[in-house]
C-alpha positions in Angstrom: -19.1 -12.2 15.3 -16.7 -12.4 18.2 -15.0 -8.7 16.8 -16.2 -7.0 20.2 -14.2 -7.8 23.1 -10.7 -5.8 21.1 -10.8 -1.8 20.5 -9.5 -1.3 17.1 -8.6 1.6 15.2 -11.5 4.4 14.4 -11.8 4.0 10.7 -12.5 0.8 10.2 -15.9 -0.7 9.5 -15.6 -3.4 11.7 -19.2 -5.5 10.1 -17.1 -5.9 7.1 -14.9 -9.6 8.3 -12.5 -9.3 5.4 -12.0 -5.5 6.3 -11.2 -6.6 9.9 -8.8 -8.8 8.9 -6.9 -7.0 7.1 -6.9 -4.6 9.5 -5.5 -7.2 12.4 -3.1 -9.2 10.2 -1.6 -6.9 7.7 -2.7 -3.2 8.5 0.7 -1.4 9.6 3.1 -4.4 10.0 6.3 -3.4 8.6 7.0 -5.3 5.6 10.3 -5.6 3.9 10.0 -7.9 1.2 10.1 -6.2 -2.4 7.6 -9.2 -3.9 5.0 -7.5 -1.1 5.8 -4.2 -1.5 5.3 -3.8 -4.7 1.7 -5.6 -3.9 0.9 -2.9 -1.8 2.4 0.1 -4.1 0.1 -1.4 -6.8 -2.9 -1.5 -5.0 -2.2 1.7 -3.6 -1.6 3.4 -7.0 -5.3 1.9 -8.2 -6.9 3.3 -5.3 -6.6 6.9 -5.7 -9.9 9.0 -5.8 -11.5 5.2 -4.8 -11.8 3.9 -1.4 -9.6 1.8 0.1 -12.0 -1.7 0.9 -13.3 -1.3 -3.0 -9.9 -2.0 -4.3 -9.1 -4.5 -1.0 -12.5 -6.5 -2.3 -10.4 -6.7 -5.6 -7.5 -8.1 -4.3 -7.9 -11.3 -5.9 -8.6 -9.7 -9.0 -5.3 -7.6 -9.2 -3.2 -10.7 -8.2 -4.5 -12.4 -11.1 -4.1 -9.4 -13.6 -0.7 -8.5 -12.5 0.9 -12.0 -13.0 0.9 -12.4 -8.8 2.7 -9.5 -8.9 6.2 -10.4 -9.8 7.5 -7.5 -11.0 9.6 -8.7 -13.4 6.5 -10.5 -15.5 4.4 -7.0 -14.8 7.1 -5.2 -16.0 7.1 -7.2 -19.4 3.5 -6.5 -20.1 2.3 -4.1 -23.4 -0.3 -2.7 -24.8 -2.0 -6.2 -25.6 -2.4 -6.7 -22.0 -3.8 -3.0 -21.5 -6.7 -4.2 -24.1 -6.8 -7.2 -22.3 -7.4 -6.1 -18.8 -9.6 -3.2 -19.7 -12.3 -5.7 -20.6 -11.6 -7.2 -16.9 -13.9 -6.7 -14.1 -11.6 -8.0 -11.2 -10.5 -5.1 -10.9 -10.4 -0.9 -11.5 -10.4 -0.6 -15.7 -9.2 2.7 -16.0 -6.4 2.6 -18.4 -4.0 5.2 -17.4 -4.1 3.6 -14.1 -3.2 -0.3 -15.9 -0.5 1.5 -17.6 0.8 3.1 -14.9 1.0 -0.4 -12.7 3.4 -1.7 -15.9 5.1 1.5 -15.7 5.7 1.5 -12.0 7.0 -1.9 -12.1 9.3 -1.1 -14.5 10.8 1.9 -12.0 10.3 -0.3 -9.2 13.2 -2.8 -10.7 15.5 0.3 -11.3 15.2 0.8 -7.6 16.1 -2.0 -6.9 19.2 -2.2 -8.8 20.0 1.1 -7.6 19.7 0.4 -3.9 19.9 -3.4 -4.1 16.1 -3.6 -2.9 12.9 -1.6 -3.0 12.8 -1.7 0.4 16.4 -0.1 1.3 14.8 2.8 -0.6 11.6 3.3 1.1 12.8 2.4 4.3 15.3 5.3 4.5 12.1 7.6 4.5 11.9 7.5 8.1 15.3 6.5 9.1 14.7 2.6 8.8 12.2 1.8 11.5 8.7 2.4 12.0 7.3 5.7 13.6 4.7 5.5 15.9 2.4 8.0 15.8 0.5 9.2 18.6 -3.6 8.9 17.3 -6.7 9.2 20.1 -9.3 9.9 17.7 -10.3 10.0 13.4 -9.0 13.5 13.7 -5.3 12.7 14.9 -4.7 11.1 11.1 -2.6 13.2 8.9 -3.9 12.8 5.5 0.0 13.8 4.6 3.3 13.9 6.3 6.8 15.8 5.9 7.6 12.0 5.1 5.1 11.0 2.4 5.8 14.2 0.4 9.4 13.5 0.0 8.8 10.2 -0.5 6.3 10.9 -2.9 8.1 13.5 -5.0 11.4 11.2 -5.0 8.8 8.4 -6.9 7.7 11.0 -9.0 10.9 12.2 -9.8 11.9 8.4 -10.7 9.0 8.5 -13.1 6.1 6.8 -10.7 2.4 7.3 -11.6 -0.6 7.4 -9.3 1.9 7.8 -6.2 1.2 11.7 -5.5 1.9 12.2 -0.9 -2.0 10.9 0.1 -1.8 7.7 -1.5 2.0 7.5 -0.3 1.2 8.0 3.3 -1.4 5.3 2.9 1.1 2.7 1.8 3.6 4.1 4.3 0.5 3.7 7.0 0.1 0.0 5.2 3.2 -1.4 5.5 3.9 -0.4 8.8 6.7 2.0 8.0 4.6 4.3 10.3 2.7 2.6 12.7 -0.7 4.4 12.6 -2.8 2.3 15.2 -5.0 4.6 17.5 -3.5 4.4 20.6 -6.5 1.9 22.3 -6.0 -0.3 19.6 -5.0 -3.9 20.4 -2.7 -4.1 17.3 -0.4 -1.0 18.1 1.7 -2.7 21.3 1.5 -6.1 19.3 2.8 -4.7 16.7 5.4 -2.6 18.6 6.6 -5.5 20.5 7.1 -7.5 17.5 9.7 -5.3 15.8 
């Protein structure tokens, strides 16, 4: 394991390798591409009341039940596929949470005829750049934000499911549109520099 020699941020369980990489490759880079955001709003929305590396350890699994997630093909699923994918262990089989997924992608392509993409519209949460937050310790994290809960009750609004502020602000934290590295953390300048 050559994890050792880079702080990284406090929550993470750093024996887990595919936890660490997700954490140095993906974890708060800003991502603007709708095909990827609406990855990430997926697995979000499954995650509530779960932890986060449970659903990340079914990654795979989602990709293959949600058609790679192209929205357009999730959004064309029925009840058929619900039945279908409650009998599927790669991922969460809770059926209010399926439905939701076909239902959100079916909003999420509103959006973007709306404001041309999905991301134009979740970007303008916080002005159209990532905020950098200033975090020491586990206890600086905000759970929820001024931020998440308007972006949260705009979704709900829209008709979203399983998108209530926590598991918004841990999408927002995701895809980088706040950058929530602790401050020793060798991703948070990287990242920073980058954009």
């Amino acid at each position: 394991m050559q994890h050792h020699h880079h702080n990284r941020c406090p929550w993470l369980d750093t024996s887990k390798d595919d936890y660490v990489a997700y954490h140095d490759e993906e974890w708060g880079v800003p991502i603007y591409d709708d095909h990827r955001l609406f990855e990430f709003i997926t697995l979000e929305s499954a995650q509530a009341g779960l932890s986060w590396y449970t659903i990340l350890k079914k990654r795979d699994g989602y990709r293959r039940a949600f058609k790679n997630f192209v929205v357009d093909d999730v959004a064309q699923m029925d009840d058929s596929d619900i039945e279908r994918l409650m009998q599927d262990d790669g991922i969460i089989r809770n059926r209010l949470k399926i439905a939701a997924t076909i239902n959100n992608a079916k909003r999420f392509i509103e959006i973007q005829k709306e404001f041309g993409s999905f991301s134009n519209y979740q970007w303008q949460f916080v002005g159209g750049k990532p905020l950098v937050n200033n975090v020491d310790k586990l206890e600086d994290y905000p759970a929820i934000t001024e931020a998440s809960t308007a972006f949260a009750k705009d979704l709900k609004k829209r008709g979203f499911k399983f998108l209530g502020p926590t598991t918004v602000y841990a999408h927002m934290q995701a895809c980088g549109m706040v950058n929530d590295h602790c401050n020793d953390c060798f991703r948070k300048a990287q990242i920073i520099e980058q954009y």
